[in-house]
C-alpha positions in Angstrom: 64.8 30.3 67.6 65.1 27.9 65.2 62.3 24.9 65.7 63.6 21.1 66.1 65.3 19.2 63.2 63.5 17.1 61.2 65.1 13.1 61.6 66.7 11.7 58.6 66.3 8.3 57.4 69.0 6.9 58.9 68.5 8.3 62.4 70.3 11.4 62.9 69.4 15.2 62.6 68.8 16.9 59.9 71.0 20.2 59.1 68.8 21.5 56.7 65.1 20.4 57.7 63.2 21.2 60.6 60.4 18.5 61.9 57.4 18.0 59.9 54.3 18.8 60.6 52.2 16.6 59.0 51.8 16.0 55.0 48.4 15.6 52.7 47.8 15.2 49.0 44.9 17.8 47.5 43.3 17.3 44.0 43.2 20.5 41.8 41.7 20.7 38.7 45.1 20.7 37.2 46.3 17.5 38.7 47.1 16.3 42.6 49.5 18.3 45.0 51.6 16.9 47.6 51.7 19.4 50.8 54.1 19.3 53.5 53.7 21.8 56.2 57.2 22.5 57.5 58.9 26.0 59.0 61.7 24.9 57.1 63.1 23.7 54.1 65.9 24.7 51.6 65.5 25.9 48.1 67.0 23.2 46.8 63.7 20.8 48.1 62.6 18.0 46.2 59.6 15.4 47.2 60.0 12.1 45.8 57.6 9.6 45.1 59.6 6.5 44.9 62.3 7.4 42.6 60.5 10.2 40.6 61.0 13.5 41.5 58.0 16.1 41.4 57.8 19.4 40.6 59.0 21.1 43.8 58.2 24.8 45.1 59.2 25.7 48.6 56.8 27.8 50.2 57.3 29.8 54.0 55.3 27.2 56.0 54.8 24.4 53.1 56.6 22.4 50.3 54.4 21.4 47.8 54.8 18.9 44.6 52.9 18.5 42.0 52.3 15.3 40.2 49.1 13.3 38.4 48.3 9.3 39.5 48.6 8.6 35.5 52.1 8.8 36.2 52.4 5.6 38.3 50.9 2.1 38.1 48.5 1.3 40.8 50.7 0.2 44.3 52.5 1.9 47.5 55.0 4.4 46.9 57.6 5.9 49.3 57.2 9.6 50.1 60.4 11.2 50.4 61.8 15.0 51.1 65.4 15.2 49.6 67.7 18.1 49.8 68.7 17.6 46.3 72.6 19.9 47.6 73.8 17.7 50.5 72.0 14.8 49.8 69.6 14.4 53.4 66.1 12.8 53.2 63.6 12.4 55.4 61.0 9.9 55.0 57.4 11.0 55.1 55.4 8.1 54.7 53.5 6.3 51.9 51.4 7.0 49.2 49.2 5.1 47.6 48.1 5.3 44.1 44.7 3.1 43.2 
């Protein structure tokens, strides 16, 4: 069976997400990665960090971004997984660049 829907930002189900499990950010020696552990998510993922996308690679238990804090000036940024084909996003939480 197919697990629960993820909930978009506006409210309603998600068609092509299933619920989040919970996200983290990991530094690597080649920059910071953005890890969303999820049973499922479409090829055409993207995670957004504000309005940049990052590097996206959909994985069979995890989406993961890549992206480096030189990219952004310090502040808050909104963490975002888009379905870049129909358009639904789910909001993740915040991250915060120092």
């Amino acid at each position: 069976a197919r697990p629960p829907a993820a909930t978009l930002e506006d409210g309603s189900p998600s068609t092509v997400f299933c619920e989040i499990d919970k996200w983290s950010t990991k530094q690597r020696a080649d920059g910071e990665k953005i890890r969303i552990k999820t049973l499922c998510g479409p090829r055409s993922s993207a995670i957004y960090v504000g309005d940049t996308a990052l590097t996206t690679k959909v994985h069979l238990n995890a989406i993961e971004g890549q992206f480096s804090r030189a990219m952004f000036t310090p502040g808050e940024y909104p963490l975002r997984l888009v379905d870049t084909l129909s358009g639904e996003a789910v909001a993740l939480g915040t991250l915060t660049v120092d």
